[in-house]
C-alpha positions as CSV (number, residue, x, y, z in Angstrom):
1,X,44.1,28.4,45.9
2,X,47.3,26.5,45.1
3,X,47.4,25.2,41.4
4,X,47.7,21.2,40.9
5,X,51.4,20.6,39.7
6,X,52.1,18.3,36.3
7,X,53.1,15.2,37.3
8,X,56.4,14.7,37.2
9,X,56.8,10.5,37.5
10,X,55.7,8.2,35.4
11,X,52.5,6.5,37.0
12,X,51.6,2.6,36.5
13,X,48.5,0.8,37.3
14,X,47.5,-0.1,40.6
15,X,49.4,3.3,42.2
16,X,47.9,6.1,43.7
17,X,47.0,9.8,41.8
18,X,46.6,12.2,43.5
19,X,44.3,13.9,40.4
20,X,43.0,12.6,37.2
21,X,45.3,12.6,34.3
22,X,46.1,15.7,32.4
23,X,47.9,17.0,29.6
24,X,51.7,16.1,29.9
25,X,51.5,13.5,32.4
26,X,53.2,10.5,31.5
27,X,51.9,6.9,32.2
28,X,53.9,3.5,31.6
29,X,51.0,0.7,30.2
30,X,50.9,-2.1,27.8
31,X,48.8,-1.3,24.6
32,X,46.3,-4.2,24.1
33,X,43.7,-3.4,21.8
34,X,42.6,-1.1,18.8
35,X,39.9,1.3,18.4
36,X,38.0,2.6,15.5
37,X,40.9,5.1,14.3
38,X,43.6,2.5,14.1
39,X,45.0,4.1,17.8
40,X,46.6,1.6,20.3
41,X,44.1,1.3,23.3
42,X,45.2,0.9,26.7
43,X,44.0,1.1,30.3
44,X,44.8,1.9,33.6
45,X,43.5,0.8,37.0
46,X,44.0,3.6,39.8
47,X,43.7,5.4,42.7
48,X,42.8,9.4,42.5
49,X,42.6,11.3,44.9
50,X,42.3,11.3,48.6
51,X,39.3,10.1,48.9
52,X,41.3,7.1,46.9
53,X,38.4,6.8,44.2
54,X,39.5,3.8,42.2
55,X,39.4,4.7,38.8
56,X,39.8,3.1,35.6
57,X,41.2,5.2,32.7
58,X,41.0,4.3,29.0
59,X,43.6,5.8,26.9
60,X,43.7,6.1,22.5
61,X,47.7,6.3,21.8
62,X,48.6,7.1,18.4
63,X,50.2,4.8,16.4
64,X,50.6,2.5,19.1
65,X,50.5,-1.2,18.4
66,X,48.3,-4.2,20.2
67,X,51.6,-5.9,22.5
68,X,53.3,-2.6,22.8
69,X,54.8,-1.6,26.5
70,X,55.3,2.0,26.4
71,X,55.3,5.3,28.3
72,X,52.8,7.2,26.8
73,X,52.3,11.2,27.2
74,X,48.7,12.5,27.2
75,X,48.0,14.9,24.5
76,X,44.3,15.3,25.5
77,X,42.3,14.1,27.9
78,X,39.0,13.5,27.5
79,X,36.6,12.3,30.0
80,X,35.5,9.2,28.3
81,X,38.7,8.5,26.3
82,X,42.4,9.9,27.1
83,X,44.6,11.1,24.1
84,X,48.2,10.1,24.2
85,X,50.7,9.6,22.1
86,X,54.3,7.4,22.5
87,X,56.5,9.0,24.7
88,X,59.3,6.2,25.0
89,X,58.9,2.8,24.0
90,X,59.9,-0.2,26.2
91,X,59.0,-3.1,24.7
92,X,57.8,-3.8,20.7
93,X,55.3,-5.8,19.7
94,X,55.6,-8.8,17.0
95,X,53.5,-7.4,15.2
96,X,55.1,-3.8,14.6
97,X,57.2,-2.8,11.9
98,X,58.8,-0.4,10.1
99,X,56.7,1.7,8.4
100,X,58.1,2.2,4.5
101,X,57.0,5.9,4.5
102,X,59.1,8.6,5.8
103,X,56.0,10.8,6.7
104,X,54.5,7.5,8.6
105,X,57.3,7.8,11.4
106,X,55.3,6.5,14.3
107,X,57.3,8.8,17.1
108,X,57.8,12.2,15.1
109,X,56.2,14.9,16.7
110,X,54.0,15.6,13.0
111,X,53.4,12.7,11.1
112,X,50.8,12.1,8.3
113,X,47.4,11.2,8.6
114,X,46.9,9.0,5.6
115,X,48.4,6.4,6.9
116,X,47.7,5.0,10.4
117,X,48.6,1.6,10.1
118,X,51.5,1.4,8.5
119,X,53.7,0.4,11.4
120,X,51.6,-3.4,10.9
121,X,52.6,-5.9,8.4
122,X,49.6,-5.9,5.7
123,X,48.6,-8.7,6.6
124,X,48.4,-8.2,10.0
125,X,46.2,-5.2,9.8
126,X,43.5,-7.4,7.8
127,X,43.8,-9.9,11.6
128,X,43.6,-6.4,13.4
129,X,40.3,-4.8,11.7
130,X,38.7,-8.2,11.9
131,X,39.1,-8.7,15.4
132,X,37.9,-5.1,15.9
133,X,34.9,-6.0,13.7
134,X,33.7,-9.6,15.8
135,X,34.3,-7.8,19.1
136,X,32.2,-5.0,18.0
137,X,29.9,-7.2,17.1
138,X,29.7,-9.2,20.7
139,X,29.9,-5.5,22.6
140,X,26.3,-5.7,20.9
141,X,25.0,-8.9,21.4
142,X,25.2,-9.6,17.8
143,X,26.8,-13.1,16.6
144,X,30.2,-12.5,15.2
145,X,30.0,-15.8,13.9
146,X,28.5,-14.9,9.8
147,X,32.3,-12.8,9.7
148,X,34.0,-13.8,7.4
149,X,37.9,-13.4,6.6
150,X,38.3,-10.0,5.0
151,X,39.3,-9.5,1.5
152,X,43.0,-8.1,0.9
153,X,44.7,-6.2,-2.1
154,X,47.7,-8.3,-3.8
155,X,49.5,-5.3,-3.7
156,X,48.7,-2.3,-1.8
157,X,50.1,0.9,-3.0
158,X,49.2,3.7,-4.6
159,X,45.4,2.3,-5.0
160,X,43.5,5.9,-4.5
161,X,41.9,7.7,-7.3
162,X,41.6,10.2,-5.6
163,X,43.5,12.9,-3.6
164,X,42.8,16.2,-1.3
165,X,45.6,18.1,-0.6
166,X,45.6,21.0,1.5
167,X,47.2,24.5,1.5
168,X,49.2,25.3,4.2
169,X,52.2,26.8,6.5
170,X,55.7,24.6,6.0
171,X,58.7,24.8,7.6
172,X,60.4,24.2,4.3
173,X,58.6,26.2,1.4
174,X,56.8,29.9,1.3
175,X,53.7,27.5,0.4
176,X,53.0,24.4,2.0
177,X,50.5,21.4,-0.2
178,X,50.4,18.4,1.5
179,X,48.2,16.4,4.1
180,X,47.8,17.9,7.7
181,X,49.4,16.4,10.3
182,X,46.6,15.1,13.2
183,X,45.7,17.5,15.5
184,X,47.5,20.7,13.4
185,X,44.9,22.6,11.8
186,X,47.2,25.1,9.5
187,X,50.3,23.3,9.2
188,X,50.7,20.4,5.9
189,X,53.5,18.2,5.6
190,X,56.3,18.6,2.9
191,X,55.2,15.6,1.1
192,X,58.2,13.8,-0.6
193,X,56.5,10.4,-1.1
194,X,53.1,8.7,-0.8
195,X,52.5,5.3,-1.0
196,X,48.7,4.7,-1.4
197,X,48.1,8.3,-3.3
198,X,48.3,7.9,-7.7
199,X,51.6,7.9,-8.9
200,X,51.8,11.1,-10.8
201,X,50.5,12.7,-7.0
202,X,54.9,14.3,-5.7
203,X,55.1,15.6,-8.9
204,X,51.8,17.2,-8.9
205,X,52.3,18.4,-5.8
206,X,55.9,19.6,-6.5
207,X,53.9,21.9,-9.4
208,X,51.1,23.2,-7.7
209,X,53.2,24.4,-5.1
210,X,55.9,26.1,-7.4
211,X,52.4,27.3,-9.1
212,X,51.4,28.7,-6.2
213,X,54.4,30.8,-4.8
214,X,54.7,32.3,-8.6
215,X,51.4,33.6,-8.1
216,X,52.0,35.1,-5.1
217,X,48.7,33.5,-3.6
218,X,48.2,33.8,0.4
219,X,47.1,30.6,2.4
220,X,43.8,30.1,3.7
221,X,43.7,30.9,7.1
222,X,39.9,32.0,9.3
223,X,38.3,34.7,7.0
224,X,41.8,35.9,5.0
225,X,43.4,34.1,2.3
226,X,42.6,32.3,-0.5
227,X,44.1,29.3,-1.5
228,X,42.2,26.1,0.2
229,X,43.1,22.5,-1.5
230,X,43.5,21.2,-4.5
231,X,42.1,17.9,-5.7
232,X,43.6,15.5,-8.1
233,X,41.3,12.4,-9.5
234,X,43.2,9.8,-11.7
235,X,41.0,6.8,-13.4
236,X,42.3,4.4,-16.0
237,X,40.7,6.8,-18.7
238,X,41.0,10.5,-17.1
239,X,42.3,13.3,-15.3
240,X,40.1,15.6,-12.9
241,X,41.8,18.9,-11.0
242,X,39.8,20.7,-8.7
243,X,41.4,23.6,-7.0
244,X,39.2,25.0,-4.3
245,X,39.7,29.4,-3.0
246,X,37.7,30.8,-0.7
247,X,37.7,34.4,-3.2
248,X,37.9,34.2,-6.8
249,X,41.1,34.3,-8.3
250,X,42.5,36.2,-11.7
251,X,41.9,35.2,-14.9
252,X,45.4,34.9,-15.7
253,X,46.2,33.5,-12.8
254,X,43.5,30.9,-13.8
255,X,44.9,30.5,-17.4
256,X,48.8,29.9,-15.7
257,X,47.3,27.1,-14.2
258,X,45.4,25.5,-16.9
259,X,48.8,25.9,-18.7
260,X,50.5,23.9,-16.1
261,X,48.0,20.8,-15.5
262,X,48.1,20.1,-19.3
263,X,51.6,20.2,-19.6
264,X,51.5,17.6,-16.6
265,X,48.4,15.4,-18.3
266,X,46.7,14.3,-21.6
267,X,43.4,16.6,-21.5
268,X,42.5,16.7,-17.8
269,X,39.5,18.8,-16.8
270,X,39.7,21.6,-14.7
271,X,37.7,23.4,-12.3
272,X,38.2,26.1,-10.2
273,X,35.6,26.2,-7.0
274,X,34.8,29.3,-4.3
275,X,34.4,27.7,-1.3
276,X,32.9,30.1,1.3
277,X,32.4,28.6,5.0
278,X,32.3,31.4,7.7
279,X,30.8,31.1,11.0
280,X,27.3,32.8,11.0
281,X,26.7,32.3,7.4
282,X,25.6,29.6,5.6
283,X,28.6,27.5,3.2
284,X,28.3,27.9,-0.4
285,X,30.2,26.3,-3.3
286,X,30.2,27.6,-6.8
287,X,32.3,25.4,-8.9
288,X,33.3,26.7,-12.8
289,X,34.4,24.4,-15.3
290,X,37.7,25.6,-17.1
291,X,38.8,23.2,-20.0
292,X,38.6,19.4,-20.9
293,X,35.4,17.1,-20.2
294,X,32.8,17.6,-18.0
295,X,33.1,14.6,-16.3
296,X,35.1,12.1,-14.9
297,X,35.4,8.7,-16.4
298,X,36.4,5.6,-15.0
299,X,36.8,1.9,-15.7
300,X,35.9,-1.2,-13.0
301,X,36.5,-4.8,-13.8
302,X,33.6,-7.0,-12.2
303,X,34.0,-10.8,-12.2
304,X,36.3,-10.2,-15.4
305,X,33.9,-7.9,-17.6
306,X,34.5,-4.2,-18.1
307,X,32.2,-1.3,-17.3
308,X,32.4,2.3,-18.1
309,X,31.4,5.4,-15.4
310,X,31.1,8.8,-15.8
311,X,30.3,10.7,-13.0
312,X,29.3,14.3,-12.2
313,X,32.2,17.0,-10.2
314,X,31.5,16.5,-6.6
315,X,30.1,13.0,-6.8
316,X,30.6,10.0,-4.8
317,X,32.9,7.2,-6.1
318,X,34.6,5.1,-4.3
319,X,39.0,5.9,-4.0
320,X,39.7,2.3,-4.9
321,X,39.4,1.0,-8.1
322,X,40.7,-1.7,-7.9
323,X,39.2,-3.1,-4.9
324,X,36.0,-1.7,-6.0
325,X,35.2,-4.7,-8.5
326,X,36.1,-6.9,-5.7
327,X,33.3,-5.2,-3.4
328,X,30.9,-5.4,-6.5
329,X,31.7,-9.0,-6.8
330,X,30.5,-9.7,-3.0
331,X,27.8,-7.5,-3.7
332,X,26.5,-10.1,-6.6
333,X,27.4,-13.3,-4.4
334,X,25.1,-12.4,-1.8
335,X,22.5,-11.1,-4.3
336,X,22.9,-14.8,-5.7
337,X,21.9,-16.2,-2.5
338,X,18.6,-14.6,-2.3
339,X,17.5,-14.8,-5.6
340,X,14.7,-17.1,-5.6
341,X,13.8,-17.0,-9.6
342,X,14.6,-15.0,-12.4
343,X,11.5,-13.0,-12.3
344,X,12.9,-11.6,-8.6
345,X,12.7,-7.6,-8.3
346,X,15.8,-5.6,-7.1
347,X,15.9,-2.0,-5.8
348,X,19.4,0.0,-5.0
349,X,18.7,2.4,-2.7
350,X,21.1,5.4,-2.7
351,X,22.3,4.0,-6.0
352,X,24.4,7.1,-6.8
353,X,25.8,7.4,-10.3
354,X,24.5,3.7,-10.8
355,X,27.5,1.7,-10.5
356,X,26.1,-0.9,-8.0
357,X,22.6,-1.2,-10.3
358,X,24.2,-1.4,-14.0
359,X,26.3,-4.4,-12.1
360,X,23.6,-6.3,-11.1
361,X,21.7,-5.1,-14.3
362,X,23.9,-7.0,-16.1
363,X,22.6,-10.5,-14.6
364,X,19.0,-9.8,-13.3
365,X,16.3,-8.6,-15.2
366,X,14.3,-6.2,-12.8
367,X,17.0,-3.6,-11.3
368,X,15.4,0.0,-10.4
369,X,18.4,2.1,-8.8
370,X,16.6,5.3,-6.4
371,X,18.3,8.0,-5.9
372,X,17.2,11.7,-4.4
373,X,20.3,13.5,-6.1
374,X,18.8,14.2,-9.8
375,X,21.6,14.5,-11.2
376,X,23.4,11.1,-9.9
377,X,20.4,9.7,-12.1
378,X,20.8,11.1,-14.6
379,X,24.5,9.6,-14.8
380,X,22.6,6.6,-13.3
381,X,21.0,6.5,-16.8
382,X,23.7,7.6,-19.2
383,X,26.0,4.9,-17.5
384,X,23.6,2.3,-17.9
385,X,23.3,3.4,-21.8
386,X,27.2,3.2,-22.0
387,X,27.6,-0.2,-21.2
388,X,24.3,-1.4,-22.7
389,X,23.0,-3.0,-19.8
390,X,18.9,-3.0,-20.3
391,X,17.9,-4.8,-17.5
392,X,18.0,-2.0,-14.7
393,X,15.6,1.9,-14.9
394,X,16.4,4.4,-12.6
395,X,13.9,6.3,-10.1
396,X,14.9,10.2,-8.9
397,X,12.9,9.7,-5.1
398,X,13.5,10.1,-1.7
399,X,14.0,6.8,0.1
400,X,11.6,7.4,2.8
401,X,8.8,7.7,0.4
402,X,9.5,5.3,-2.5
403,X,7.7,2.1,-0.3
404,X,4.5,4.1,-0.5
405,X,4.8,5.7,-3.8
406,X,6.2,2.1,-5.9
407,X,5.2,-0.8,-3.8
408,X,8.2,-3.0,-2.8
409,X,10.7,-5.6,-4.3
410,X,11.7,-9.1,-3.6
411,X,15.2,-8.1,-2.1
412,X,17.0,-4.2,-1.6
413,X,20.6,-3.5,-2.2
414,X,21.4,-0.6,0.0
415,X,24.4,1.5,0.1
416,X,23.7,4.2,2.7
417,X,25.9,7.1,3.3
418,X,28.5,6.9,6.5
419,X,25.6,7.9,8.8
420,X,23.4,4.7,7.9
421,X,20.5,4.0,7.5
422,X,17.5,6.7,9.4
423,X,15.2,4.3,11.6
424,X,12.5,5.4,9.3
425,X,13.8,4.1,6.3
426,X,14.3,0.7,8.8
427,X,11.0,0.3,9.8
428,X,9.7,0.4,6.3
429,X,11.4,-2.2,5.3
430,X,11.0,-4.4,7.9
431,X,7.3,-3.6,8.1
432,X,7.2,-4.7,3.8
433,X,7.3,-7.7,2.7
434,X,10.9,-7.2,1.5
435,X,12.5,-11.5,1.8
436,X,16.2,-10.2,1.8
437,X,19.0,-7.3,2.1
438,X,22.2,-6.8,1.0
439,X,23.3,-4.0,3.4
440,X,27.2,-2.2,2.1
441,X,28.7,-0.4,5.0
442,X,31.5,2.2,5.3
443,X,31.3,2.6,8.8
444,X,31.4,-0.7,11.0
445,X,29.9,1.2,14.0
446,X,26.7,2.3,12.2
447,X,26.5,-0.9,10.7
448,X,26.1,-2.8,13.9
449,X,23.2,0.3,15.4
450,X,21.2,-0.9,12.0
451,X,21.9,-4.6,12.1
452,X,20.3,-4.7,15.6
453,X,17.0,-3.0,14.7
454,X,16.9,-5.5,11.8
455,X,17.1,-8.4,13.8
456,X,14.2,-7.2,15.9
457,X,12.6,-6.6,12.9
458,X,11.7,-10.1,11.7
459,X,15.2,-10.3,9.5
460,X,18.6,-12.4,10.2
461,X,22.0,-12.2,9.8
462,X,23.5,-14.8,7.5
463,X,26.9,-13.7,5.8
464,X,29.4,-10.5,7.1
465,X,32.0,-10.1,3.9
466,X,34.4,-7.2,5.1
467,X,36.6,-5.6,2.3
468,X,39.3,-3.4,2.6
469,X,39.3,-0.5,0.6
470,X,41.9,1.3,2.7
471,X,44.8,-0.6,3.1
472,X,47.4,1.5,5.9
473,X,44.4,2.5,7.4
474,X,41.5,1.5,9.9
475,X,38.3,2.3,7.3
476,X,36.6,-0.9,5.7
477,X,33.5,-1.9,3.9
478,X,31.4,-4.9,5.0
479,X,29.0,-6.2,2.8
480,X,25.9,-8.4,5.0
481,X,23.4,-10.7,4.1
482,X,20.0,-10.4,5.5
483,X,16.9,-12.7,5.1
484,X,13.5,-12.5,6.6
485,X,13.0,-15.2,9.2
């Protein structure tokens, strides 16, 4: 049987295929939308075949730009959604731009991953993600009209506080540290700037990596190797390094590098964790702490007042600081808004280290913070101590069983993981006599999936507050206001 040949043209809409597309082929079409990874989306109406099936083919193009006219070369080609990336570009849109990074190049074969959007103006890329959000929204029947505009950084660079950096193979360097380009699974970039990464984060790099080569260390690669990633947490009062091996490593290998990361900070803690993940076996993580303090500190800024966190190795925080206050802030608006009196009772499910719960602790009386993680509560409860806020306890329980076990409150805070909420925990609230929710969301998609079942569950949607945590990139947090009836 005769093998299909690549196609050699450059297909447009409305001409005929005579198969599907496939890796290689190249395809001229304007770039009109977004999708949930920051890639251009665009589409094309054809013929296949010849039985002349029309066809209509949706494809996600990396790092291409609503208004763009390009050729585009598929890179993979998935049934429901075609991969492609910029093969030639015809025609720019208004709103693309130059990104500042180097490693942001939007037509290099390998660029970096961090940064998806930086070929839109910032402010642009607020428009773009709210537009995404409302027609998400509508694709679901749900109103779009409670969105509101989303809330920007004044300057956005170098907000994270935290970093992962991975081992790799470099075309430059015995060693390679640096982020992986998408779709290379051994290969990092040679980093030689980062805008949204802390400050201090090339020169760490530069040392790990010199570090690294010293030691004569192998990569990570399947089942051989050993060096992994190495993580870098910077707060506004410490340093945390983390370097992660899949075999222990010597102790003076270990002592070299505790050497080296307090010549490069005031007392950082460091920890070195085995990270074994093998198919066939389950993964297990056994983390040892090497010098400085056991845990990480950090300071937010809420409507002007200062609080102090610790929090555990391997806990959640969120990478933006900064922005972080500003998402506690809308938090405490919308808990304003359903409070009916002062004697009102407040739960934070998934509280965490406590963050969200010593915040509203500080202005409501009757805060209880539920966690299942025992030890997030118990830095739920030291950070509560530290800032002296009295008017919040904490409770070590699983969220499905709490209602039973504790009765209900007035109004829930809830800040589920990126999966959302479990239609369990759903239908116990809607079946309680819980009179409002304050629902944070990392993941717009799950969002909407739980919105919908609240609305059939007796409760409406009042105010959508999107945030953006991740400036140059497509993530956001949207915090929504629910009220019975």
């Amino acid at each position: 049987m005769k093998k299909s040949t690549k196609l050699e043209r450059i297909y447009t809409s409305g001409e005929h295929l005579p198969r599907g597309p496939r890796f290689g082929d190249i395809f001229n079409v304007d770039i009109v939308d977004i999708d949930e990874k920051g890639r251009g989306l665009a589409y094309l109406k054809v013929t296949v075949g010849p039985q002349e099936e029309k066809r209509k083919y949706t494809f996600a193009v990396r790092s291409g730009v609503p208004g763009d006219r390009a050729d585009i070369r598929v890179t993979n080609s998935h049934r429901k959604k075609r991969e492609a990336r910029i093969h030639r570009l015809i025609e720019e849109s208004p709103l693309r731009i130059r990104p500042e990074c180097p490693h942001a190049d939007p037509f290099a074969e390998r660029m970096c991953g961090g940064c998806s959007l930086q070929s839109v103006g910032y402010e642009n890329q607020l428009l773009l993600k709210e537009k995404f959000l409302k027609k998400l929204f509508e694709n679901r029947g749900l109103d779009s009209a409670p969105i509101q505009s989303m809330l920007g950084m004044s300057s956005p660079r170098y907000f994270r506080n935290k970093m992962e950096i991975n081992f790799g193979e470099s075309k430059k360097f015995d060693i390679g540290l640096g982020m992986h380009p998408p779709g290379y699974h051994y290969e990092v970039m040679d980093h030689e700037t980062c805008l949204i990464g802390p400050k201090p984060l090339i020169e760490f790099i530069e040392k790990i990596r010199e570090w690294a080569i010293a030691s004569e260390l192998v990569v990570a690669r399947r089942e051989e190797g050993t060096l992994q990633a190495i993580g870098l947490r910077i707060g506004f009062q410490s340093v945390a390094i983390e370097l992660i091996v899949s075999h222990e490593i010597a102790p003076e290998l270990v002592n070299s590098l505790n050497v080296l990361v307090e010549s490069l900070f005031n007392n950082p803690s460091l920890a070195v964790t085995v990270l074994k993940a093998q198919r066939g076996t389950p993964t297990t993580r056994k983390s040892t702490h090497i010098r400085g303090p056991l845990k990480w500190k950090e300071t937010l800024v809420v409507r002007g007042k200062s609080y102090d966190f610790e929090v555990s190795p391997g806990a959640f925080f969120q990478t933006n600081s900064l922005q972080t206050g500003l998402l506690y802030e809308s938090i405490l608006n919308e808990v304003d808004a359903l409070i009916e009196n002062e004697k009102t009772s407040i739960w934070d499910l998934y509280c965490g280290s406590g963050t969200i719960s010593c915040v509203l602790g500080e202005y409501f009386e009757n805060v209880v913070g539920i966690d299942i993680i025992e030890a997030s509560i118990a830095d739920a409860t030291i950070n509560a101590d530290t800032n002296g806020i009295e008017g919040c306890t904490f409770i070590c329980a699983d969220a499905h069983e709490i209602f039973n076990e504790k009765g209900v409150p007035d109004i829930i805070v809830v800040d589920p993981p990126r999966g959302g909420l479990t239609p369990k925990v759903i239908s116990l609230i809607c079946a309680s006599r819980i009179s409002g929710i304050v629902y944070v969301s990392c993941n717009p998609k799950t969002l909407v999936r739980d919105l919908i079942m609240f609305e059939e569950g007796g409760f409406s949607m009042e105010k959508v507050q999107p945030v953006d945590m991740f400036p140059h990139t497509f993530h956001m947090e949207n915090v929504v206001r629910l009220r019975r009836g």
